[in-house]
MDTraj code that builds the backbone (N, CA, C; nanometers):
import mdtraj as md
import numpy as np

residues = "UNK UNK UNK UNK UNK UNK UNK UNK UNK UNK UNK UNK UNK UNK UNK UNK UNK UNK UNK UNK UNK UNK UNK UNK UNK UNK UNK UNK UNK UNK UNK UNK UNK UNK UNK UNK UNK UNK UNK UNK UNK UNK UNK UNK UNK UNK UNK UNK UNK UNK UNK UNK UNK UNK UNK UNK UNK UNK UNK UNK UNK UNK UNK UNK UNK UNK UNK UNK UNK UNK UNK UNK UNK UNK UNK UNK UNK UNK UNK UNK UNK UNK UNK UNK UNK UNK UNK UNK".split()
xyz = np.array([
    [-5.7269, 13.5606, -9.1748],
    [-5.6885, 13.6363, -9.2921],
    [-5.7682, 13.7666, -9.2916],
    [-5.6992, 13.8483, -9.3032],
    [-5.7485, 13.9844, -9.3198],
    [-5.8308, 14.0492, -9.4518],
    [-5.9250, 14.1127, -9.4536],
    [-6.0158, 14.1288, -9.6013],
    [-5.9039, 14.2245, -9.6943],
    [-5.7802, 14.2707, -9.6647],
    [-5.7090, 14.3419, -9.7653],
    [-5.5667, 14.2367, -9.8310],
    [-5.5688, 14.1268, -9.7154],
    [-5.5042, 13.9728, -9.7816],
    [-5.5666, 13.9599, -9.8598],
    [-5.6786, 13.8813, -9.8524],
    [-5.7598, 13.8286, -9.9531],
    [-5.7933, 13.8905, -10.0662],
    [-5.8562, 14.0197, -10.0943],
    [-5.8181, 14.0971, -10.1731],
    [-5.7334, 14.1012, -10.2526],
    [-5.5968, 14.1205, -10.1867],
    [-5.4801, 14.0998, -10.2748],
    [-5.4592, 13.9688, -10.3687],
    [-5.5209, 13.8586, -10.2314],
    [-5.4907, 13.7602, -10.3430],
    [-5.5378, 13.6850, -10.4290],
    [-5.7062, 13.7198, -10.4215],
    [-5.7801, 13.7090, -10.5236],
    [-5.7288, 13.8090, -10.6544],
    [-5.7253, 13.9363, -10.6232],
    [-5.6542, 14.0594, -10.7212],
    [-5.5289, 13.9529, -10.7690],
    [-5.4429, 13.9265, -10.6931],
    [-5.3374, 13.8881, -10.7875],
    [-5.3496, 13.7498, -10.7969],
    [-5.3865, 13.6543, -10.8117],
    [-5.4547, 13.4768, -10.8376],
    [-5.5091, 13.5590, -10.9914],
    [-5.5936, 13.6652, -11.0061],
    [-5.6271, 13.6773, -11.1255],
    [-5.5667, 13.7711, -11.2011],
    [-5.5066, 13.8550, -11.2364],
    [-5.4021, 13.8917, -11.2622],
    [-5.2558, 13.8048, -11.3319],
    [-5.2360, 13.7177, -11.2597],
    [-5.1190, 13.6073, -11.2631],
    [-5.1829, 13.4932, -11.4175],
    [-5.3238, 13.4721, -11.3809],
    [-5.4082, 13.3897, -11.4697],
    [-5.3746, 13.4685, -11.6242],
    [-5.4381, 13.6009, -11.6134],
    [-5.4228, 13.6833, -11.6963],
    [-5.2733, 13.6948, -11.8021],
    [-5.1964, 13.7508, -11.7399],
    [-5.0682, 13.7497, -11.7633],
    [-4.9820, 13.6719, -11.7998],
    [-5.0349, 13.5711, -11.7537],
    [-5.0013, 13.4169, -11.7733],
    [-4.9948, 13.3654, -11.8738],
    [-5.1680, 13.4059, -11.9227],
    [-5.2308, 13.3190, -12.0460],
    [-5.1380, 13.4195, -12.2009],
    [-5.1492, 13.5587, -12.1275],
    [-5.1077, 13.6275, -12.2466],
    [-4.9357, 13.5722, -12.2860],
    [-4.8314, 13.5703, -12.1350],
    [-4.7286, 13.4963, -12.2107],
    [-4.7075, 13.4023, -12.3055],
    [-4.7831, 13.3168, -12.2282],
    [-4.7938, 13.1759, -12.3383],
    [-4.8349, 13.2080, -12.4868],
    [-4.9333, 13.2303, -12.5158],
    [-4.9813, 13.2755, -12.6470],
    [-4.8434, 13.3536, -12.7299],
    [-4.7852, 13.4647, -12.6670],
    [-4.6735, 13.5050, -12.7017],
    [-4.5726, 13.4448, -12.7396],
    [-4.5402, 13.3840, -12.6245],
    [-4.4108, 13.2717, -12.6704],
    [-4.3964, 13.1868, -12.7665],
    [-4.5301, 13.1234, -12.7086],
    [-4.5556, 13.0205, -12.8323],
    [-4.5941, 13.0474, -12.9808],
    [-4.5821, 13.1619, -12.9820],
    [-4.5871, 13.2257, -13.1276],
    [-4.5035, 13.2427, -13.1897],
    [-4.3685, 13.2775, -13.0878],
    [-4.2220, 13.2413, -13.1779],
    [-4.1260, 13.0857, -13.1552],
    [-4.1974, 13.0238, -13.0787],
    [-4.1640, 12.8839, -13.0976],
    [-4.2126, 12.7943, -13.2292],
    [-4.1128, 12.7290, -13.2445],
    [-4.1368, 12.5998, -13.3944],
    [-4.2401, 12.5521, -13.3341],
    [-4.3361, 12.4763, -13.4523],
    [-4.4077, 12.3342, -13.4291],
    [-4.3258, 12.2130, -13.3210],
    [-4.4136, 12.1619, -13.2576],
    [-4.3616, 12.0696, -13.2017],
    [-4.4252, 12.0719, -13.0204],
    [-4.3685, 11.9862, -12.9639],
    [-4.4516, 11.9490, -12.8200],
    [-4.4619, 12.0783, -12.7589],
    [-4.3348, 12.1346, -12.7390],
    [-4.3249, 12.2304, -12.6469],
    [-4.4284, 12.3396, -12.7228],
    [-4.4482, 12.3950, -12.8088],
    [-4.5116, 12.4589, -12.8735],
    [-4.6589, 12.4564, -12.8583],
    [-4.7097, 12.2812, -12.8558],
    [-4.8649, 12.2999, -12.8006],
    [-4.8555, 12.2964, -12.6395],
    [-4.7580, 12.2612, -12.5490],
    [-4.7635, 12.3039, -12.4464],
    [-4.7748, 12.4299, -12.3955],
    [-4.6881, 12.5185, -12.4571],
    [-4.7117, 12.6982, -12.4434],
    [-4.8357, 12.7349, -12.5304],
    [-4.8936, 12.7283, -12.6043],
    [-5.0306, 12.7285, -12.7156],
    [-5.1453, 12.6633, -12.6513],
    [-5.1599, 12.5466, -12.6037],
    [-5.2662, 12.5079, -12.5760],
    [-5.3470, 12.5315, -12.4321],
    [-5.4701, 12.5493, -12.4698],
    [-5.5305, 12.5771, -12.3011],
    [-5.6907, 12.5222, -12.3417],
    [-5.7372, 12.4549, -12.2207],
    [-5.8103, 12.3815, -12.1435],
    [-5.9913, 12.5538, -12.1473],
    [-6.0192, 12.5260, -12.1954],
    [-6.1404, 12.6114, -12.1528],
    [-6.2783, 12.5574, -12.0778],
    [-6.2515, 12.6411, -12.0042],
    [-6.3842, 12.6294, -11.9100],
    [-6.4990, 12.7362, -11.9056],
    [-6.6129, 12.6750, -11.9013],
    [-6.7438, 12.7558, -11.8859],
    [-6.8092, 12.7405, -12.0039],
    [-6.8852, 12.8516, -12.0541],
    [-6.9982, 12.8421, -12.1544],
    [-6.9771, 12.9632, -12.2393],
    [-7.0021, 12.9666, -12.4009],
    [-6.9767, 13.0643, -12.4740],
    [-7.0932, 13.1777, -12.4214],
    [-7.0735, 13.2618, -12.4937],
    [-7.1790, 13.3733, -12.4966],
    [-7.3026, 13.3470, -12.5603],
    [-7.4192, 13.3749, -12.5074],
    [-7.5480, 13.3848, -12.5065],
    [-7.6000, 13.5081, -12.5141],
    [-7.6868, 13.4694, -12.6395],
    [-7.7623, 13.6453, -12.6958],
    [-7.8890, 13.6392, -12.6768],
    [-7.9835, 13.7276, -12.6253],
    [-8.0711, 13.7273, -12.5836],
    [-8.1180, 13.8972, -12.6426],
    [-8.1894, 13.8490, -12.7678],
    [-8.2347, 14.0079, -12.8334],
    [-8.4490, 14.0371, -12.8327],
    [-8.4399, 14.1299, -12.7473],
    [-8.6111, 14.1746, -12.7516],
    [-8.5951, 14.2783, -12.8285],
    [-8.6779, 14.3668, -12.8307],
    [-8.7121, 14.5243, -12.9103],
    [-8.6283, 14.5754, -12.8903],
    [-8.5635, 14.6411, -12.7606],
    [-8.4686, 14.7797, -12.7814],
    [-8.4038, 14.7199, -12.6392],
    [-8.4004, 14.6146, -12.6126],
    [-8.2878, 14.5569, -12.5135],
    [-8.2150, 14.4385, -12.5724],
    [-8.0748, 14.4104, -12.5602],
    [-8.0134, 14.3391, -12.5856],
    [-7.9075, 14.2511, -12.4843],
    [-7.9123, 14.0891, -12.4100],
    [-7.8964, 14.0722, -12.2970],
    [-7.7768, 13.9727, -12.3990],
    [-7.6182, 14.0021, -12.2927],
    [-7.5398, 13.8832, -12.3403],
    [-7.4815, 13.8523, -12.2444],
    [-7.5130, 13.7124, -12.2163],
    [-7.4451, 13.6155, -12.1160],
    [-7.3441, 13.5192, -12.1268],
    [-7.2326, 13.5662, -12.0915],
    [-7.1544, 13.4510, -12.0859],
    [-7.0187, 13.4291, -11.9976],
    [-6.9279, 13.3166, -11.9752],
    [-6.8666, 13.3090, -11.8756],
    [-6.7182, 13.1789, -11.9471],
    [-6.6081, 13.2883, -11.9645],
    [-6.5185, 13.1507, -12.0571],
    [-6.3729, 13.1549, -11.9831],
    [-6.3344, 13.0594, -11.9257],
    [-6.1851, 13.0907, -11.8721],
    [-6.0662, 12.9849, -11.9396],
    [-5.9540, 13.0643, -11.9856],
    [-5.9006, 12.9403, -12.0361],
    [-5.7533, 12.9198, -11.9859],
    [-5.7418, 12.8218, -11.9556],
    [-5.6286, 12.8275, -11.8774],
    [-5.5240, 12.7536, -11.9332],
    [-5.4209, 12.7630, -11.9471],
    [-5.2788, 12.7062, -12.0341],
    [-5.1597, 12.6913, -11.9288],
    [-5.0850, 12.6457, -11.9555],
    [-4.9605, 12.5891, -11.9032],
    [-4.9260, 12.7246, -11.8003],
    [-4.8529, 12.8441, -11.8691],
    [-4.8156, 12.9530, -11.8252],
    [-4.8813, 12.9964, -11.7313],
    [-5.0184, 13.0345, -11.6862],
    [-5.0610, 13.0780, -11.6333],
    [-5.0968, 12.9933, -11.4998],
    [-5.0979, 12.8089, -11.5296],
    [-5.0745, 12.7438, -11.4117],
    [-4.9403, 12.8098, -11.3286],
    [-4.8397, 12.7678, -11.4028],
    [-4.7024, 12.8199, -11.3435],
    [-4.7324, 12.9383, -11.2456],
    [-4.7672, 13.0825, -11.3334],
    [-4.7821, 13.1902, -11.2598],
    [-4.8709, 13.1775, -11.1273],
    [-4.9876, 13.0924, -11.1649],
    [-5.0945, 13.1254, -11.0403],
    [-4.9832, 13.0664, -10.9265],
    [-4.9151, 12.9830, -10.9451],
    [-4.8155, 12.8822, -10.8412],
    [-4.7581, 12.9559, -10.8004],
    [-4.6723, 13.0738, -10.8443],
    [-4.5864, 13.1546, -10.8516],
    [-4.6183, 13.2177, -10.6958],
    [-4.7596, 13.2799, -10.7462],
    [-4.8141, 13.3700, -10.6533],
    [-4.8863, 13.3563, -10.5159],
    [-4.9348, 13.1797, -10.5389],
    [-4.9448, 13.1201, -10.3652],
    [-4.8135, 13.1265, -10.3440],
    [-4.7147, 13.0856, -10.3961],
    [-4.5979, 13.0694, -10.2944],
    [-4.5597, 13.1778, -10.2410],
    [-4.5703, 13.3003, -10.3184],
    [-4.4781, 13.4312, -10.2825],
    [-4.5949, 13.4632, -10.1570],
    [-4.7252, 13.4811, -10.1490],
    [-4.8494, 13.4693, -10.0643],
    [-4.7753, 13.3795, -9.9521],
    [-4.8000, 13.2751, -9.9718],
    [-4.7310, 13.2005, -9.8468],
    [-4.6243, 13.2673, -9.7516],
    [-4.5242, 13.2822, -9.8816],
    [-4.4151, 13.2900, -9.7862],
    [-4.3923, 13.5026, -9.7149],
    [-4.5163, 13.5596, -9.7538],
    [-4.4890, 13.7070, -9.7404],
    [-4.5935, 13.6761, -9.6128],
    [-4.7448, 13.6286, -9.6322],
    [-4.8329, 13.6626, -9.5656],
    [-4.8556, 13.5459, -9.4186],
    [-4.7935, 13.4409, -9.4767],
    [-4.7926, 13.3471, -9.3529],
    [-4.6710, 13.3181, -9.2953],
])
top = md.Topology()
chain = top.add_chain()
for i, resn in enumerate(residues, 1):
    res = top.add_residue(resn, chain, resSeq=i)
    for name in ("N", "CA", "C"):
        top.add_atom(name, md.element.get_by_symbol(name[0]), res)
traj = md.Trajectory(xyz[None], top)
């Protein structure tokens, strides 16, 4: 694999995540109550909230949160396959 593959498909693996998550939230905002609704709405978070860390005249914030929902599984899928089938 070439470093401007990979690139790409780290760039677009996150991107796809991105885009993803924002559909869902969307959609599922004009969908009724009901299954399908927390299926497009709901997502799985991973990592750790933000951490504040305040001295005199520095202020340190750490943190790391990914959340991942239905949509954005789909998409990341989307984009190995199209990867697959362009680059291999």
């Amino acid at each position: 694999m070439k470093t401007s593959e990979a690139v790409f498909l780290i760039v677009a693996l996150v991107l796809a995540a991105v885009i993803g998550g924002l559909i869902g939230e969307v959609v599922g905002a004009f969908i009724p109550e009901g299954s399908v609704k927390t299926l497009f709405t709901d997502s799985i978070k991973i990592g750790f909230e933000a951490t504040h860390l305040q001295f005199y005249a520095i202020d340190f914030t750490l943190g790391l949160l990914v959340k991942i929902n239905f949509v954005s599984v789909l998409m990341v899928i989307g984009v190995l396959i199209y990867y697959r089938w362009w680059y291999i």
